[in-house]
N, C-alpha and C positions, 0 to 999 in steps of 0.2 A: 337533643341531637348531639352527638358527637362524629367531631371532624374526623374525616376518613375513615368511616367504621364503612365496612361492605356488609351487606346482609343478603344472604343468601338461601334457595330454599333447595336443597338437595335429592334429588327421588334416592330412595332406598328400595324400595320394590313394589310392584302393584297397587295402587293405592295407600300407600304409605309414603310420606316426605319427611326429612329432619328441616329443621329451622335453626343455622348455624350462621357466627361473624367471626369477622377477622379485619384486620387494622391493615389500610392498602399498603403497605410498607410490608409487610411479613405475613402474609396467608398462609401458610407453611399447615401441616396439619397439628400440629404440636400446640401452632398460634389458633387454634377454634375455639369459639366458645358455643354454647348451647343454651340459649337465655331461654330456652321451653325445654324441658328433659327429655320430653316423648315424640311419639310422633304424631303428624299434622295432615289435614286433608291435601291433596296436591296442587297445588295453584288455588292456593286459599291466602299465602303472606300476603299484606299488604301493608306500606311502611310510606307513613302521609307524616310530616311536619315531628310533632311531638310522638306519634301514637305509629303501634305496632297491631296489626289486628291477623287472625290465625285462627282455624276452623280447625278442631278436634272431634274423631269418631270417638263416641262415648256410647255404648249399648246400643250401635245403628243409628246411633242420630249424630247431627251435626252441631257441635257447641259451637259457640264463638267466643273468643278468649279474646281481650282487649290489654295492653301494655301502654301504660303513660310517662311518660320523659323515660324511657327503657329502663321501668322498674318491674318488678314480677307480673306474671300474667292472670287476669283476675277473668271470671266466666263474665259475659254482656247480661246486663240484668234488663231483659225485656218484660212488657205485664203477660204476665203469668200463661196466658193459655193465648199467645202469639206463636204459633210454629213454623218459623222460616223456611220457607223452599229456596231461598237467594235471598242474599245481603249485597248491597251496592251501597260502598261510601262513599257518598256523594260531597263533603265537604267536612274540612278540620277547622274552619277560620274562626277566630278570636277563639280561641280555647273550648271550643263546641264540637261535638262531632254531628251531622247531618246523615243520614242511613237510610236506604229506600228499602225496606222490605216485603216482600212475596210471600204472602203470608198462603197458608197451607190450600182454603179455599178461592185462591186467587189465581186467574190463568194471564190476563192483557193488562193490567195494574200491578200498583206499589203503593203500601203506605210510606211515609214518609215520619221520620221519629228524630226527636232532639236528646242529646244527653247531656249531663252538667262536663265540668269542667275535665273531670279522671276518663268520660267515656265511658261508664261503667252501666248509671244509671237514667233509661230512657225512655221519654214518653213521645204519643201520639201528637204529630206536627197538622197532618192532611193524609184523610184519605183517597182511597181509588185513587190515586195519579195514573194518568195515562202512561202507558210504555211503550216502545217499539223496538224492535231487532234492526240494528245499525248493519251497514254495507258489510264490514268485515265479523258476524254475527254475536257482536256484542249489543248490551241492552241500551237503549238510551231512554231516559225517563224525562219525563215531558216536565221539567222543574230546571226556568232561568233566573241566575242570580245578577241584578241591576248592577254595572259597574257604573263609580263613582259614589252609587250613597249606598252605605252598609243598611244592613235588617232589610231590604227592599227584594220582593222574590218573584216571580210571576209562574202558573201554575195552571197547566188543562187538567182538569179533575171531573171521574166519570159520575154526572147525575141523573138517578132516571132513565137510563143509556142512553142520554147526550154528554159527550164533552165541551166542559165550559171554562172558560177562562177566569182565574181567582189570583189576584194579589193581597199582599202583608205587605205595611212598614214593619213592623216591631218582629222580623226572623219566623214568623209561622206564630204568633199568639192568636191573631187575628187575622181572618182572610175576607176580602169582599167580593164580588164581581167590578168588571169593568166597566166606568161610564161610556156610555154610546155617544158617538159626535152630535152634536145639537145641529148638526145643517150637510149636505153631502158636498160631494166637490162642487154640485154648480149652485149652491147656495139655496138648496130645498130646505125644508126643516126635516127633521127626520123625527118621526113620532117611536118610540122605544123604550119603552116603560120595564122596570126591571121588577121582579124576579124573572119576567114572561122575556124580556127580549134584554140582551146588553151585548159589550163588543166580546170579540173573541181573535187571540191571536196564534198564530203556527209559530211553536219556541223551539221549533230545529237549528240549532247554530250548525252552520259551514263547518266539515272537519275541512274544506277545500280552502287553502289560504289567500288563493284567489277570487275568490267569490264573497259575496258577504251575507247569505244566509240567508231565514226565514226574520230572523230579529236580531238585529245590531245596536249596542251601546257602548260608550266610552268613558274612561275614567276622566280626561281631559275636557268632558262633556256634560258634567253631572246633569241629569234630569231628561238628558234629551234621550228618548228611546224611537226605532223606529221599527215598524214591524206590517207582517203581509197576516191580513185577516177578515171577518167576515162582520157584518152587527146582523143580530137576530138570534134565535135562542139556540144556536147550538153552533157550534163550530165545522165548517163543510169545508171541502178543497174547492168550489165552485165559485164563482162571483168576487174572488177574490182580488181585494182592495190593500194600498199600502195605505199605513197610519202614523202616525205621527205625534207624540208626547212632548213639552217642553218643560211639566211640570211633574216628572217621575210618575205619571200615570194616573195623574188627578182628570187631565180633562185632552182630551184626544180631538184631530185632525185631521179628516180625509185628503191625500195628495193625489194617489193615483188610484184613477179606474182598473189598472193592469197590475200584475206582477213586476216589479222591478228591482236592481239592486243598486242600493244607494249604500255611497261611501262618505266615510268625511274627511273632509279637507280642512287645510287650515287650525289643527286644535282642535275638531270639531267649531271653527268659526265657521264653515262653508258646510253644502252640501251637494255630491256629484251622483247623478242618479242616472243610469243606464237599465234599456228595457230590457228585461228577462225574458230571452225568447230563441226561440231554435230557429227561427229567420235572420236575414244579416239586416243589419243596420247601419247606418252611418252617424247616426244624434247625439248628444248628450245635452243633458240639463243641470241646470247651475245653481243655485239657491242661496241667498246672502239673508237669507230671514227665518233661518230653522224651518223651510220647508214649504212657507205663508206662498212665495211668489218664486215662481222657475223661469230661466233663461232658456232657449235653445241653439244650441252650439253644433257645428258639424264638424268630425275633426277626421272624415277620412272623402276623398271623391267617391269613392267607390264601396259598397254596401258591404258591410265583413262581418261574417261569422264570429264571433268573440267568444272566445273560451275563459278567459279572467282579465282582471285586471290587477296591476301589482302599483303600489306606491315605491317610492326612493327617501328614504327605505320605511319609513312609514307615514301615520295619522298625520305628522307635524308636518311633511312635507310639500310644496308649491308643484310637485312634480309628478305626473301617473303616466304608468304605459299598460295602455292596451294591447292586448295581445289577439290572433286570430290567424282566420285563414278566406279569401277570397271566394273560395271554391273546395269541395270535401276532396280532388286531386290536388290544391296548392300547396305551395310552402306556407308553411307561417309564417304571419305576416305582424314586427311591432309598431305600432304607433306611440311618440313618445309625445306625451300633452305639456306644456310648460304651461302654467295660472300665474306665472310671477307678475307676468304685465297689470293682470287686470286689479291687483293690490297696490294701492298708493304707498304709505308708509307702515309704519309699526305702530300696533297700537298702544293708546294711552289708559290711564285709569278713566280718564272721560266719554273712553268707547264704551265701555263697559253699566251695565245695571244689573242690580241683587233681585233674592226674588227668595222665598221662604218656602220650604218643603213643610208640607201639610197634610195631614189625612183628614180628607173633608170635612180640613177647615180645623181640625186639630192640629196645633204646630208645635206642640209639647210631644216629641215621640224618644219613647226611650232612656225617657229622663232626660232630653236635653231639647232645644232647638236650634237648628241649622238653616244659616242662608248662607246661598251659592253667588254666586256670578258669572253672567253671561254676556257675549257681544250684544249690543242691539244691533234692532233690525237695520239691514242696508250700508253697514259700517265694515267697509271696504279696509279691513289693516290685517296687519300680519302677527297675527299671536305667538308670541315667544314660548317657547318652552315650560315657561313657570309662568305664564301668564293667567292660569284659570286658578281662581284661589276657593277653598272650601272655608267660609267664616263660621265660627261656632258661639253661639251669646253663652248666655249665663245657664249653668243648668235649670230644671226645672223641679217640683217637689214630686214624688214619686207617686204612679196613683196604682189601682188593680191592673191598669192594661201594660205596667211595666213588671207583671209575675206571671210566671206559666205553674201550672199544677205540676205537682213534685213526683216522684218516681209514686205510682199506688195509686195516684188521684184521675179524676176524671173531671171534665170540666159540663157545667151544667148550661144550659139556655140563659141563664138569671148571669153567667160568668163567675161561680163561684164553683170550689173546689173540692167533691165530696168523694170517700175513699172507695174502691171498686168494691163487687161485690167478693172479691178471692184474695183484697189486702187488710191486714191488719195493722193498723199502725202501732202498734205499742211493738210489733216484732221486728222494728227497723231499726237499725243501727245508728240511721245517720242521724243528726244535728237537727233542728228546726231553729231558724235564725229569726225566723218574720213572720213571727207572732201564729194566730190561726185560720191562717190561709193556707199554711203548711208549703208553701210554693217557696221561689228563688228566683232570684233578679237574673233578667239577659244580661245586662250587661252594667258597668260600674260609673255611669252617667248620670243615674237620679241624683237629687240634692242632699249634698252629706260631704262630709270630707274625708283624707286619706293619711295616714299618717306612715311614712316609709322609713323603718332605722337601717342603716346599711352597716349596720354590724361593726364601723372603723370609728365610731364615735359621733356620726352625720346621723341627722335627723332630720326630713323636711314632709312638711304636712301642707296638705293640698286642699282648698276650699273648694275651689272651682276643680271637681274633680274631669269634666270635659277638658279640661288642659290639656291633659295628660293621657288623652287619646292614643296617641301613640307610643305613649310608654314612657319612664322614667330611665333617664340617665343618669350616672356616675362614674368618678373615674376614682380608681384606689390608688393609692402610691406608694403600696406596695405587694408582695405577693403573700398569702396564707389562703386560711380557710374563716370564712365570715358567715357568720349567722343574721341572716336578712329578715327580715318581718316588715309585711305588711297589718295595720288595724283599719277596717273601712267602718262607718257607722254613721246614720240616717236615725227618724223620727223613730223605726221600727226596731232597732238595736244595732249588731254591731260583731263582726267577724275578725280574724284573725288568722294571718298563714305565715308559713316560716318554711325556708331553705335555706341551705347549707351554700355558700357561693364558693368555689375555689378558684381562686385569683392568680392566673400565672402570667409571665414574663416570656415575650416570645426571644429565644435564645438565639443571637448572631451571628458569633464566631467563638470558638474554643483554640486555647494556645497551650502547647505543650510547652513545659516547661524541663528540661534535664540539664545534667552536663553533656558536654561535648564527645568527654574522654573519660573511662572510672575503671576502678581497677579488680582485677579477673577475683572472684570469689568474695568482693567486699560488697553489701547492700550500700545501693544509691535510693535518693530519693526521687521520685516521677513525682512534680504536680502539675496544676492545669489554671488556667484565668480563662474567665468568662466575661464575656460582653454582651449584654449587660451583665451582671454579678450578681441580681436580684430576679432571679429566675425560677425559683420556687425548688421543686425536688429533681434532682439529676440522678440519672443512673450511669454510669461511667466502666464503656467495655473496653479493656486495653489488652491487645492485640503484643505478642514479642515474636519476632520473626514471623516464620510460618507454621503454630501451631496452631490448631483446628479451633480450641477451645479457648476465648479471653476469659481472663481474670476480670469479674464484676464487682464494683465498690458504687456505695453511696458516697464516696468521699474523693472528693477532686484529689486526691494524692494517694501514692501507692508506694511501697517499697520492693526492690528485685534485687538480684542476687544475678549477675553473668558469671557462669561458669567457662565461658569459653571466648576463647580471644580471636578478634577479627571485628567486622562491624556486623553491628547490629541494627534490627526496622524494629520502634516501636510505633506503634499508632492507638488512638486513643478516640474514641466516640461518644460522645455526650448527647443523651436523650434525656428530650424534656418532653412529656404530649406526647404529638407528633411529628414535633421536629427533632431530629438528628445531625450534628457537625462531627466533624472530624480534623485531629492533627496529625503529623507523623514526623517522624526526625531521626538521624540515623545515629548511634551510640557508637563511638568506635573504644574496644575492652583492651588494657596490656595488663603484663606482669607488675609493671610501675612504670611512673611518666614524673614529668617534673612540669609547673606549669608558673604561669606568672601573669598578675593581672594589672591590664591598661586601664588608665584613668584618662580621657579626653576632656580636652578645654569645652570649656560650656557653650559656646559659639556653635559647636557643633553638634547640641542639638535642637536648635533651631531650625536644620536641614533633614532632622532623626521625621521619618513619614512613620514609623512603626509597622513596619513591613519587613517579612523574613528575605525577601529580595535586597532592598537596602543595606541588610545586615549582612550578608552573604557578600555582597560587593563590596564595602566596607574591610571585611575581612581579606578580601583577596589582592587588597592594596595594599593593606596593613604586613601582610605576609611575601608580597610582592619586594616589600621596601628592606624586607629583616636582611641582615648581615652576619652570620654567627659562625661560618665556617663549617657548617655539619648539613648535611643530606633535606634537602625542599623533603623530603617523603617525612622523614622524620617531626616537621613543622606542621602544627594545628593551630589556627585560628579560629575564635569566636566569640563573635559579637556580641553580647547578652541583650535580651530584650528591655525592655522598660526605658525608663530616665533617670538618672543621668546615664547619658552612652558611658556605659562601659567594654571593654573585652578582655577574652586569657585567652594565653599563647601557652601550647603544649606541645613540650618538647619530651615524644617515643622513643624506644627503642627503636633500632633497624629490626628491619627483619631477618637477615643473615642473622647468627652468632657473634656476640660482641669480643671481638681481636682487643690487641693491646693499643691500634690507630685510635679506634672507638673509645675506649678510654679514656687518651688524653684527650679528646674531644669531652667526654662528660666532666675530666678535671679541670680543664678551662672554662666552660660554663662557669662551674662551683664557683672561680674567683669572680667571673664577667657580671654572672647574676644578681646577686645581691647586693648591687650598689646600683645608683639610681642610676632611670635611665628614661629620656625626656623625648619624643619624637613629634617635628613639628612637620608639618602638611601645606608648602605653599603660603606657610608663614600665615594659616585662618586656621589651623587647628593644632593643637596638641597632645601628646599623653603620655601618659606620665606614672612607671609601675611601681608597683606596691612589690615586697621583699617575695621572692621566690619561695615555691612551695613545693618542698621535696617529698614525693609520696614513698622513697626508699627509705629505708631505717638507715645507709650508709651515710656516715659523715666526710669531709675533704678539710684539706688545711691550705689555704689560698697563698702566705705569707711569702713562698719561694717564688712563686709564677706572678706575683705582683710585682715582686722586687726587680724581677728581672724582666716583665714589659716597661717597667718603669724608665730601667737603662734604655732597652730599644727606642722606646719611644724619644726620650731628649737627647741620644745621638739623631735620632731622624730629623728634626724640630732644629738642631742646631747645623745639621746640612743644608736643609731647607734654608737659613737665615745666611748663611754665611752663601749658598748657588745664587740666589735674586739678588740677597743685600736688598730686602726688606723689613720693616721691624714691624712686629705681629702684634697689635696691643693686644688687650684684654679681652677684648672683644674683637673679632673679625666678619668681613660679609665675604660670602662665598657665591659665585655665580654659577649657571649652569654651562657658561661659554668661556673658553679663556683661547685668547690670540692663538691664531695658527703658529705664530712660534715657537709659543710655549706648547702648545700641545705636543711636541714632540719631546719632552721633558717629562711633563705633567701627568700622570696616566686618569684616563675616568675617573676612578676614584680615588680618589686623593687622602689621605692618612697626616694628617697635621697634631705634633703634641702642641701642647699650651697652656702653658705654665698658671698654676690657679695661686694668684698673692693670697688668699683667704684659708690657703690648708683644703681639708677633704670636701668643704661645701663650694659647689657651683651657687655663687650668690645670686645670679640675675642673669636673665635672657630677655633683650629686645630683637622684636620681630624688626627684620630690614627687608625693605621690598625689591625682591629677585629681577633684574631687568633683562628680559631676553629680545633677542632681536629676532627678525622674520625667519634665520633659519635653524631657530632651535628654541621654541616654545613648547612648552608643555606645564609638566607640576615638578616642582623643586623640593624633595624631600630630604630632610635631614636628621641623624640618629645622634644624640650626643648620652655618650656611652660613660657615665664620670668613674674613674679610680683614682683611686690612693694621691692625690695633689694634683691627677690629671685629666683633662678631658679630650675625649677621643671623637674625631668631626667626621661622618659619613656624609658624601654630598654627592646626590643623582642629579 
């Protein structure tokens, strides 16, 4: 099965259908595929678990084409002179398919056929099964499968033209009749001697989800079945009694003289039984002993019509409402039941007794044996959810009643396997594994063990192959393609199968990765980080503006070329499976840019969440703080992803034409730039840039415009000293608040030289903690801008 495949059956015209998919993400028509070439009878797909099944007109007749884990479609191999009027797949479970077929001289029946594991090749299960035309006139075939214990089937099947009731433990190998109660409700003996008389039971299940049907069972219940039926030799709608199983249909129970329907309560620990009838009523009955002894409860004053009944919200529940109407003019009327009172506590493993599933007295079925667990009688507690456990012992040795006769073969009176009179065995393809019986194991239970290589270097072999009932797990840790094998092997020899496993990584988040800013006609490089990174194979659509058609790579990176300047939208989509992410980020193209990258103190990133939001705000503080005398438009920030926080500052052209103003602004840069330059945040963070990166081929000569902020600066620096008459050490702290009466002096931002004893290196900077008082708090950021013997203090 693959996730999100739609499969779809198409008419084409008159009698004719195509059988076409598409992946629910892109059904497009381009996205179809056609896993059968031709065409197919109309309302013939059918798409159960593993298996695809599809009816082809072939010379007037109708084929029936079978598909296993959606691999090609191979024709159903029925015995030979079987001519279907109708197929009904009745069941996919454990790797089986189950098929009731109408065979040519058949008009109110169905055979009933098993095939191995592919579906391909099918023998005879039961015949005549009883059938009938359901409410909305589909067929329903008289064949219920026991919930809670696997192989257990129950079956009206026409003899003689009576129908009679036949069960199987072992999936249809073997069928018997039903033992008959040994005593009636009022404790008569009942004389009932089988072939001539046994029980017989009506296997209509409720499509009504209010109601509970001819015959109800529960997984939560194993063993206990309960069902409306007759004893005597053939099965009638007359005289009909409920019954009652606790042991999957070994030994039966007369409860009620009448038709009723009974629900279960509690886990199936309880059981609630209301009369089935078109009169009103007011009663219900209560049962704490699988059905041995009833209660009678009244839960309304007045006698009501009852249409269903519903649990809250189901089997597990303490809670039921009846539903109804007083009169066929009332409203409907609910009654809601609470049972919580009449349960004491919860129960214990002490409430609880085992009990062994058996076919008359055979407790090896299948190659294994199983005991169950149920409440005893009278033990008033409340079953938990996980309370009812399925125990499994030791397998058993394998005998004939654990093989069915093989596609060709016929089974004889004596239980042996002899070829039909229209098979030749020598003209068969397949395998014979077990010996000359020519037959095949239902299922992988009998005693033998299992040996499973998972293809990564793991190997685990299984004695007790019932373990493993539900299947073998593994976990890979990493992704590829693995070659799995199974070896099973018993007294009788010894098999071998092998699949291909592809192992992927479900994909989280994708992150584009570019520059910020790149330059008009030069190829930049696009890549991408995945999370997780071990994801198996990606395909990667990237999206440039708004052209119709992406660019598709296997390779998380790509090279472009912008031809035109302004911003640009890439986005980027990463498909793995069936999952799909996406990034996007906006390029902005010039002729040339100049850029320069920050290094921040490590402290910050301790605070780094790795989110494009964090980075983005980061950025717009970072740019908020810059000082450089030229155009905000002209200023780009960006924060680079990853760890250690880094970002680069890119400094554009304008957009106007660049004048001779512009100019000097790019010649002052030139000297500003390439000397360090330190920005602290609040005294928790810093950064700290790396030498500027000219994307022009133009060079600048700094030497004149150095010399000469040099002068400005220590005339300003010795005004400042000689106006306050104070002496500046080496270091100074700078507030974000100064006296009312300096502020009339002082401007916001303040330009202080200061003189470096060490020459052109700034030796050392200590953080000094900023003190603001209540009416001017915030964040105190500071630029020190170092040149030629000086350093230049920005303080917000």
């Amino acid at each position: 099965k693959e996730q999100g495949m739609i499969h779809l059956e198409i008419s084409v015209s008159d009698g004719r259908s195509q059988y076409i998919t598409c992946k629910l993400q892109n059904c497009s028509d381009g996205n179809k595929g056609k896993p059968f070439p031709g065409f197919i009878i109309p309302n013939s797909l059918v798409v159960q678990d593993e298996y695809v099944f599809i009816q082809v007109p072939v010379g007037g007749q109708s084929v029936h084409y079978v598909s296993y884990k959606r691999n090609a479609f191979y024709p159903m191999k029925l015995p030979k002179y079987t001519l279907p009027k109708d197929l009904q797949i009745i069941s996919t479970d454990d790797n089986q398919v189950v098929a009731a077929i109408q065979d040519w001289h058949q008009n109110d029946s169905y055979n009933l056929y098993m095939s191995e594991s592919r579906g391909l090749f099918f023998t005879l299960m039961l015949e005549e099964v009883v059938s009938s035309g359901g409410p909305e006139g589909n067929i329903m075939i008289d064949l219920y499968e026991v919930a809670g214990i696997k192989g257990v089937f129950l079956s009206n099947k026409v003899v003689e033209n009576q129908v009679r009731t036949y069960i199987t433990y072992n999936k249809g190998r073997d069928w018997r009749l039903l033992q008959a109660p040994t005593t009636d409700l009022q404790g008569n003996k009942v004389y009932c001697e089988q072939p001539y008389c046994s029980l017989h039971l009506h296997l209509h299940v409720s499509e009504n989800p209010y109601t509970s049907g001819n015959i109800v069972s529960k997984d939560s219940a194993p063993g206990i079945i309960i069902a409306s039926g007759v004893v005597g030799p053939e099965l009638t709608n007359t005289n009909v009694s409920v019954f009652i199983t606790s042991d999957a249909g070994n030994t039966w129970r007369e409860v009620f003289q009448e038709e009723y329907s009974v629900f279960f309560l509690n886990q199936g620990g309880s059981l609630v039984a209301i009369r089935h009838t078109p009169l009103p009523i007011r009663h219900i009955w209560l049962s704490f002993d699988e059905g041995r002894n009833w209660d009678k409860y009244s839960f309304t004053s007045s006698p009501l019509y009852v249409d269903g009944v519903l649990g809250e919200p189901g089997e597990d529940t303490l809670i039921m409402t009846i539903f109804g109407h007083f009169s066929h003019r009332s409203e409907w009327q609910l009654v809601k039941i609470d049972f919580r009172s009449i349960f004491r506590q919860r129960c214990t493993p002490e409430d609880y007794l085992t009990w062994q599933l058996h076919n008359e007295g055979e407790v090896c079925i299948m190659g294994m044996k199983r005991i169950f667990q149920n409440l005893k009688a009278n033990v008033r507690c409340v079953k938990a959810r996980d309370q009812y456990i399925s125990q499994i012992s030791d397998s058993c040795p394998c005998t004939e009643a654990d093989f069915e006769c093989d596609y060709g073969f016929e089974r004889q009176t004596d239980g042996s396997c002899t070829p039909a009179f229209w098979f030749v065995p020598s003209a068969t393809s397949r395998d014979c594994i077990t010996g000359d019986k020519y037959g095949h194991l239902h299922t992988l239970h009998c005693q033998g063990d299992i040996t499973v290589d998972f293809g990564d270097g793991t190997a685990i072999s299984y004695v007790n192959i019932s373990s493993i009932d539900d299947g073998v797990k593994h976990i890979y840790s990493k992704v590829g393609i693995y070659q799995v094998s199974a070896t099973a092997s018993n007294n009788l020899g010894l098999d071998r199968v092998i699949l291909y496993l592809h192992v992927t990584c479900q994909l989280e988040q994708v992150q584009l990765s570019a520059p910020s800013v790149v330059v008009k006609n030069k190829a930049v490089n696009l890549t991408t980080v995945l999370r997780p990174s071990n994801v198996g194979t990606v395909t990667y659509y990237w999206w440039f503006d708004n052209k119709t058609e992406p660019v598709v790579t296997l390779d998380g990176a790509v090279s472009f070329t912008f031809s035109k300047e302004g911003s640009h939208t890439v986005t980027v989509q990463a498909s793995v499976g069936n999952t799909v992410h996406q990034d996007q980020m906006r390029v902005a193209v010039y002729d040339y840019f100049r850029s320069h990258v920050l290094a921040f103190s490590s402290n910050l990133d301790e605070l780094n969440p790795g989110v494009s939001e964090w980075r983005e705000d980061i950025g717009r503080v970072v740019k908020s703080c810059m000082v450089t005398g030229i155009s905000e438009d002209q200023l780009l920030v960006t924060v680079l992803p990853g760890s250690p926080t880094t970002a680069e500052i890119f400094i554009v052209p304008e957009r106007r034409a660049r004048d001779r103003a512009t100019d000097e602004k790019w010649a002052h840069l030139d000297q500003v730039l390439p000397h360090q330059i330190i920005l602290m945040v609040s005294g928790r963070c810093s950064v700290q840039c790396a030498p500027l990166v000219d994307s022009s081929d133009s060079g600048h000569s700094g030497t004149a415009v150095i010399m000469l902020v040099s002068v400005v600066l220590m005339g300003l620096a010795v005004f400042v000293i000689y106006k306050f008459k104070r002496k500046i050490p080496g270091m100074n702290t700078y507030t974000a608040e100064q006296p009312d009466k300096e502020q009339e002096v002082i401007p916001t931002v303040t330009s202080i030289a200061v003189p470096n004893p060490e020459g052109d290196k700034l030796t050392s900077l200590e953080h000094v903690d900023v003190q603001l008082d209540s009416k001017s708090r915030g964040i105190c950021v500071c630029f020190y801008l170092q040149l030629s013997g000086f350093a230049r203090i920005y303080t917000f």
